[in-house]
MDTraj code that builds the backbone (N, CA, C; nanometers):
import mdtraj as md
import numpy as np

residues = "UNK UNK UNK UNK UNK UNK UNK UNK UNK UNK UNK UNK UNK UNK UNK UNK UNK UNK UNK UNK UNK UNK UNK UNK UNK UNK UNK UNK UNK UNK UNK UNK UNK UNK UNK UNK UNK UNK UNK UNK UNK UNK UNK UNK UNK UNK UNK UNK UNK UNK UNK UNK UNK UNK UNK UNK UNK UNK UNK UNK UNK UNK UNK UNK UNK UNK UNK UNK UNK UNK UNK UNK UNK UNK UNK UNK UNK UNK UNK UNK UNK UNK UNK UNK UNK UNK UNK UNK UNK UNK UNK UNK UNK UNK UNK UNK UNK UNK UNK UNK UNK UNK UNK UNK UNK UNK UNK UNK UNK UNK UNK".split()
xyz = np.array([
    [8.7896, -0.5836, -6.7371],
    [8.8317, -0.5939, -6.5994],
    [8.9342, -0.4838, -6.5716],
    [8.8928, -0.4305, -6.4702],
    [9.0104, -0.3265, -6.4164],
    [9.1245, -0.3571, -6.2796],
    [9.2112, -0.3532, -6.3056],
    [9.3232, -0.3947, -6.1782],
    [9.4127, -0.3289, -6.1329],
    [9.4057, -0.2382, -6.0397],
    [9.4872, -0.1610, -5.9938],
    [9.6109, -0.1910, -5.9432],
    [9.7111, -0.1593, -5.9682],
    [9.8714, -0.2004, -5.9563],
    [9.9170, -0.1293, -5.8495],
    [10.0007, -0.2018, -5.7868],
    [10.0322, -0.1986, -5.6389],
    [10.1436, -0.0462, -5.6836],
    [10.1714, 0.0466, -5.6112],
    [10.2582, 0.1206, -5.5892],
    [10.4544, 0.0585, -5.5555],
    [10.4419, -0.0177, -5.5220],
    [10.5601, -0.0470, -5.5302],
    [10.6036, -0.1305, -5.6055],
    [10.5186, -0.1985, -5.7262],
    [10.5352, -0.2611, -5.8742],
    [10.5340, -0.1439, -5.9454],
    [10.5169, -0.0294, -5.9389],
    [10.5060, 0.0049, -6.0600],
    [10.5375, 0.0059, -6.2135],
    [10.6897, 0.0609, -6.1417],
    [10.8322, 0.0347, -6.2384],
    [10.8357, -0.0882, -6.2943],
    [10.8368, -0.1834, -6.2535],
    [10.8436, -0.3393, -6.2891],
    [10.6545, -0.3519, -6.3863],
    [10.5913, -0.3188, -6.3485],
    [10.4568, -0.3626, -6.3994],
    [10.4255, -0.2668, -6.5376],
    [10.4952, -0.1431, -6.5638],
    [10.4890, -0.0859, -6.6443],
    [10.5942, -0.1297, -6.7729],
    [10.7285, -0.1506, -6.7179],
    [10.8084, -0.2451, -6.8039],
    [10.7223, -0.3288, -6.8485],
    [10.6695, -0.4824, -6.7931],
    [10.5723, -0.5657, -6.8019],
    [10.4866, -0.5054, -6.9612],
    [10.4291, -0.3931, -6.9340],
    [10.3386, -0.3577, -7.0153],
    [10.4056, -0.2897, -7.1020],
    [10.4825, -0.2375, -7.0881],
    [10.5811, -0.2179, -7.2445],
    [10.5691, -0.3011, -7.3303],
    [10.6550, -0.4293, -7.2849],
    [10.7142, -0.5371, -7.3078],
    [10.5913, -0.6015, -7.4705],
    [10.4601, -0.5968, -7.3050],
    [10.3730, -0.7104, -7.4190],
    [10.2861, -0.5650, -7.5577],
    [10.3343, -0.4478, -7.5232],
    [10.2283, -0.3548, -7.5937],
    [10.2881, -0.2297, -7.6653],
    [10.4439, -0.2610, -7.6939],
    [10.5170, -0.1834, -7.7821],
    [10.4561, -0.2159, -7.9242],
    [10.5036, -0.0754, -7.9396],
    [10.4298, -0.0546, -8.1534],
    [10.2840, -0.0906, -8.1461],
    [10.2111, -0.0853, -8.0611],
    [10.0415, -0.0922, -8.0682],
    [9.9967, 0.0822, -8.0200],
    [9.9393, 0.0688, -8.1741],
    [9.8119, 0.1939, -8.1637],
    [9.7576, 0.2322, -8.0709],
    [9.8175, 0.3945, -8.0304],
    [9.7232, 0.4710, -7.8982],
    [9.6538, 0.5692, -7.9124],
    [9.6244, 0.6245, -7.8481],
    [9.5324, 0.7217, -7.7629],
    [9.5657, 0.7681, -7.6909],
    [9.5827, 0.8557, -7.6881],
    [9.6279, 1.0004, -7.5097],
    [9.4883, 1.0718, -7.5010],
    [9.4470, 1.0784, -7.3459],
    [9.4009, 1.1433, -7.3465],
    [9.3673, 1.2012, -7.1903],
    [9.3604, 1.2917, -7.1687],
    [9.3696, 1.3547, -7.0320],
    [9.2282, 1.4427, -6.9771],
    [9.1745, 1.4102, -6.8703],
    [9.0289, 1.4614, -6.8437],
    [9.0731, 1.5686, -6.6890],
    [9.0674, 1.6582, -6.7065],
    [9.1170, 1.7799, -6.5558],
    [9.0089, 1.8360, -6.5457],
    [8.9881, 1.8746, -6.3990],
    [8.8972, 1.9669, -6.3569],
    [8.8975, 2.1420, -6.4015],
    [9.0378, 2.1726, -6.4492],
    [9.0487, 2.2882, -6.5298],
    [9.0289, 2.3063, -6.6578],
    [9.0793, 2.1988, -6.7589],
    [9.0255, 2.2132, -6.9057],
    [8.9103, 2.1100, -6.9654],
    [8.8983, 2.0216, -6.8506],
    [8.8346, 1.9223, -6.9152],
    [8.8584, 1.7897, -6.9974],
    [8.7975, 1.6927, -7.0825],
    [8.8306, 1.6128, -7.1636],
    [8.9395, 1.6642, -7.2713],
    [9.0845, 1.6009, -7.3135],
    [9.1164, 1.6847, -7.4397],
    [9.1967, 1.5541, -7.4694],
    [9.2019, 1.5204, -7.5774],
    [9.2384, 1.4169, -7.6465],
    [9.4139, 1.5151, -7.6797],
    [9.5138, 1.4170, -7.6558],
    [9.6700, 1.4582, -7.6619],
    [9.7210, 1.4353, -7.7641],
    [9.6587, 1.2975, -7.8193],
    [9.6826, 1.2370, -7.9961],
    [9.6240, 1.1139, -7.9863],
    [9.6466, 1.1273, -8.1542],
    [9.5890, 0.9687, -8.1636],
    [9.6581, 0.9384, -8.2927],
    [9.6756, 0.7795, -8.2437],
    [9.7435, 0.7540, -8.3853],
    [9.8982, 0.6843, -8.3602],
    [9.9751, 0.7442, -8.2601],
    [10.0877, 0.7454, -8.2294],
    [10.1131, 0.6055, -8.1834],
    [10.1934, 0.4814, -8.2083],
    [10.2502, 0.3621, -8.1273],
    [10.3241, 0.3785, -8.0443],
    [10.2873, 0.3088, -7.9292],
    [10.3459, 0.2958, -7.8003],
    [10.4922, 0.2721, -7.8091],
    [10.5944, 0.3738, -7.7427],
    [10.6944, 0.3295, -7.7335],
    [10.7799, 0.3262, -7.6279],
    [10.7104, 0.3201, -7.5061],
    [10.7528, 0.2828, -7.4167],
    [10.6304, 0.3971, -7.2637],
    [10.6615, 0.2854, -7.1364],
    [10.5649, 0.3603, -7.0235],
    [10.7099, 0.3174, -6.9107],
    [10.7409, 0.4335, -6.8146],
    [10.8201, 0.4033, -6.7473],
    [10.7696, 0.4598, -6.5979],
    [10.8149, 0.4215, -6.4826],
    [10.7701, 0.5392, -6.3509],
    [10.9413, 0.5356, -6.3219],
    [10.9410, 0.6673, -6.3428],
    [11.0783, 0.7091, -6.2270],
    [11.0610, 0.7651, -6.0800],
    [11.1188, 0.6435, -6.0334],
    [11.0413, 0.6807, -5.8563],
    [11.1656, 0.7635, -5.8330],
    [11.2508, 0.8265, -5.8272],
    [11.3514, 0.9295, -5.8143],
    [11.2969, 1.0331, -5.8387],
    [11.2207, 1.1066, -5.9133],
    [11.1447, 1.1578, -5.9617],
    [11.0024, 1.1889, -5.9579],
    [10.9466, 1.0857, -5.9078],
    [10.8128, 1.0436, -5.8841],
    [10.7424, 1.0843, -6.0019],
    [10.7313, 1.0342, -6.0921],
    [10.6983, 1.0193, -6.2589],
    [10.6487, 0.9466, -6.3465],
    [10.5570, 0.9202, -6.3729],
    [10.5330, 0.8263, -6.4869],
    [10.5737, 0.9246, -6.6181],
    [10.6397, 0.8307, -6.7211],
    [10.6771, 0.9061, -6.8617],
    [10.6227, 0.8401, -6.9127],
    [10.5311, 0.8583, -7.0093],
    [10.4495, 0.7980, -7.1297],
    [10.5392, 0.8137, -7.2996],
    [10.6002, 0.7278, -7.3498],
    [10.6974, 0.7851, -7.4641],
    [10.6157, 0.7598, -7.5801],
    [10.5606, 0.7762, -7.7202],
    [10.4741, 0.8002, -7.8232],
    [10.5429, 0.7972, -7.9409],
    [10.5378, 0.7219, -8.0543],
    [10.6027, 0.7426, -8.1816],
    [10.6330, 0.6046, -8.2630],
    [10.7018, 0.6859, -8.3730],
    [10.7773, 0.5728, -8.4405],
    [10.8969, 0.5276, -8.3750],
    [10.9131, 0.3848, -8.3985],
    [11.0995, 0.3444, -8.2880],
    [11.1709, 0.4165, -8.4193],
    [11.1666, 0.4132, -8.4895],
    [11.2978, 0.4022, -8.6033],
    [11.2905, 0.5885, -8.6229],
    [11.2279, 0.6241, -8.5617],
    [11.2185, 0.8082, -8.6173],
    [11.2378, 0.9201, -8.4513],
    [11.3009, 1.0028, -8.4643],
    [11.2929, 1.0678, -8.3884],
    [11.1978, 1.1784, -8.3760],
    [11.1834, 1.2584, -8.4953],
    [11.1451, 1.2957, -8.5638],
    [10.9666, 1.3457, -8.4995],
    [10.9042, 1.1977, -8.5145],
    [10.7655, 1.1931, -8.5112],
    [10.7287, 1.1340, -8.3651],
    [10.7502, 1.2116, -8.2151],
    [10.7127, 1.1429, -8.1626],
    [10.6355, 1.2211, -7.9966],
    [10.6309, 1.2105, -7.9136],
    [10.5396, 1.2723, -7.8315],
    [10.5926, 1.1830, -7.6777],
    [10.6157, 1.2752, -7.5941],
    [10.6335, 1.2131, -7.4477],
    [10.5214, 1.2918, -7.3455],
    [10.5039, 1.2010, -7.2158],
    [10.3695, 1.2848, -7.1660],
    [10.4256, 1.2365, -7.0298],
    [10.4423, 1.3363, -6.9630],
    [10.4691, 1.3387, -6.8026],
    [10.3887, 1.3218, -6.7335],
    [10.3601, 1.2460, -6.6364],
    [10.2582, 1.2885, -6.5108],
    [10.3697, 1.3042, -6.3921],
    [10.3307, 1.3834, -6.3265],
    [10.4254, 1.3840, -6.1763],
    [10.2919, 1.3400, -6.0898],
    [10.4078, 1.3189, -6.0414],
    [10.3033, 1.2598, -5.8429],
    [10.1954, 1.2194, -5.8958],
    [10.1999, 1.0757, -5.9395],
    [10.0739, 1.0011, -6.0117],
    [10.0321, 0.9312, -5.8386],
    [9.9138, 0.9188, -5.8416],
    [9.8485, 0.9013, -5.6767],
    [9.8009, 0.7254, -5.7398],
    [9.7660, 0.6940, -5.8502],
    [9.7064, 0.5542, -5.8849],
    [9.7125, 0.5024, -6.0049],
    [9.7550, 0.3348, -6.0493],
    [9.7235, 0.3376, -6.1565],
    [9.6755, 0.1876, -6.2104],
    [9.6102, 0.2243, -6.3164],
    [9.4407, 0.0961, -6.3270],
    [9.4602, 0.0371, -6.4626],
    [9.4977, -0.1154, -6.4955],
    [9.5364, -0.1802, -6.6006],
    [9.3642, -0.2360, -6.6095],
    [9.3444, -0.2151, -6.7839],
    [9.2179, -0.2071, -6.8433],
    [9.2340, -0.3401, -6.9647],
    [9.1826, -0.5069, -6.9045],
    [9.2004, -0.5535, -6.9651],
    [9.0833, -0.6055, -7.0401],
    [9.0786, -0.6921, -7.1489],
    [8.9840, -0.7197, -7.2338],
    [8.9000, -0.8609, -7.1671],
    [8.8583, -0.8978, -7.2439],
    [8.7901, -1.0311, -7.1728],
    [8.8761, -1.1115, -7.2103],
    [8.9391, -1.1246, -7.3350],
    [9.0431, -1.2730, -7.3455],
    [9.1960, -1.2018, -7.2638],
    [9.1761, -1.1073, -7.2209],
    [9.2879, -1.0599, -7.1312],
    [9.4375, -1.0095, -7.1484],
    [9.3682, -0.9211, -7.2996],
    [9.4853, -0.8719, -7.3780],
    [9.4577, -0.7221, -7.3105],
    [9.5800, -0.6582, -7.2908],
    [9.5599, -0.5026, -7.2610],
    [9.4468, -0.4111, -7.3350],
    [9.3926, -0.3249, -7.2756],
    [9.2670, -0.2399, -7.3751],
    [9.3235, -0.0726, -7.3109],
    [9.3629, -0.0577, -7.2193],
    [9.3954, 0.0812, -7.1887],
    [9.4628, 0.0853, -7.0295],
    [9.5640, 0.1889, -7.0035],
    [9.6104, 0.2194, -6.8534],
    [9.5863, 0.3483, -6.8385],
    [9.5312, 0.3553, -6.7023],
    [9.4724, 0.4720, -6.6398],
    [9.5470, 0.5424, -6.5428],
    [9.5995, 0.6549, -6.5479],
    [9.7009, 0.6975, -6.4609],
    [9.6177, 0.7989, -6.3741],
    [9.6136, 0.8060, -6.2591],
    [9.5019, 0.9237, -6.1587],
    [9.6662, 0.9735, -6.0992],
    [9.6045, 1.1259, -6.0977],
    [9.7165, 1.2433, -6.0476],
    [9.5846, 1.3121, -6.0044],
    [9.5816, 1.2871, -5.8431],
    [9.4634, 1.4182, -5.7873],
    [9.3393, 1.4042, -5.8787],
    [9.3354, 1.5532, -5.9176],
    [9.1771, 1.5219, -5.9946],
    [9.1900, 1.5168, -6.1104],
    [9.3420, 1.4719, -6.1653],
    [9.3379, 1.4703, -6.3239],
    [9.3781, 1.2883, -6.3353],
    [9.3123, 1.2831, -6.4345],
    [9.3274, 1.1651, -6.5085],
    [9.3844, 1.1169, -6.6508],
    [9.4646, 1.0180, -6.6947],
    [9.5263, 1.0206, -6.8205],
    [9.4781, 0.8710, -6.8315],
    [9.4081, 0.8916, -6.9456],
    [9.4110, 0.7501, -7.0459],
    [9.4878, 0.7192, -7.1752],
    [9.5660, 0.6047, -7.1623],
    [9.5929, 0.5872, -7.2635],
    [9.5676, 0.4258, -7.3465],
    [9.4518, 0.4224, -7.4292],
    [9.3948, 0.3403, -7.5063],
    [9.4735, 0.2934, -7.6101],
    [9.4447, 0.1553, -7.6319],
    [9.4790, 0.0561, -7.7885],
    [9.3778, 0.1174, -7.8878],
    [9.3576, 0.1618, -7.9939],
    [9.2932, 0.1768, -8.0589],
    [9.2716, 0.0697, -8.1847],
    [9.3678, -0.0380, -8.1743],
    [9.4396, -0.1450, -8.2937],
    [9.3511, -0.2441, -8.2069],
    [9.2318, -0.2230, -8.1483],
    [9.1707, -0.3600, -8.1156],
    [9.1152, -0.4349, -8.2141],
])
top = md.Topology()
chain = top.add_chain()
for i, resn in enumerate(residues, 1):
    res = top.add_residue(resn, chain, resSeq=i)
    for name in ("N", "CA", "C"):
        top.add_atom(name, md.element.get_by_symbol(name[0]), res)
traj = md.Trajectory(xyz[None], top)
């Protein structure tokens, strides 16, 4: 099931999804009309999804908690939509961030 999240939850609905989907196995991956499909990593645990509406931002944060070391952040600016990808027993499976004609997925791979 796919459910698109209201624009003015964001901030709050992305916390939400922190919350229940920190330290679970991801996937980055970003599909543009200029380069195409390109996978960002894999492998990396979720360590946090934030929107800074000051900013107009979603930050995607990537890594180990306990390491600085090993970890990966992914910006979108001026994200236009975004689409919570749940399973059938209604555990998270992936969030879809749309910016114009680019798109960012980022998948559980620990299903």
């Amino acid at each position: 099931m796919t459910k698109r999240i209201p624009e003015n939850t964001w901030a709050m609905e992305l916390h939400r999804f922190t919350s229940r989907n920190a330290v679970r196995v991801t996937k980055l991956e970003v599909d543009s009309p200029d380069f195409g499909a390109q996978s960002q990593e894999t492998g990396y645990p979720l360590r946090g999804i934030t929107y800074d509406a000051h900013d107009d931002r979603v930050l995607i944060t990537l890594g180990e908690q306990a390491s600085a070391e090993r970890h990966l952040t992914h910006t979108i600016p001026q994200a236009t939509a975004i689409f919570l990808l749940v399973d059938v027993r209604g555990r998270d499976e992936a969030l879809a961030i749309r910016q114009n004609n680019t798109n960012t997925l980022l998948r559980f791979i620990d299903l």
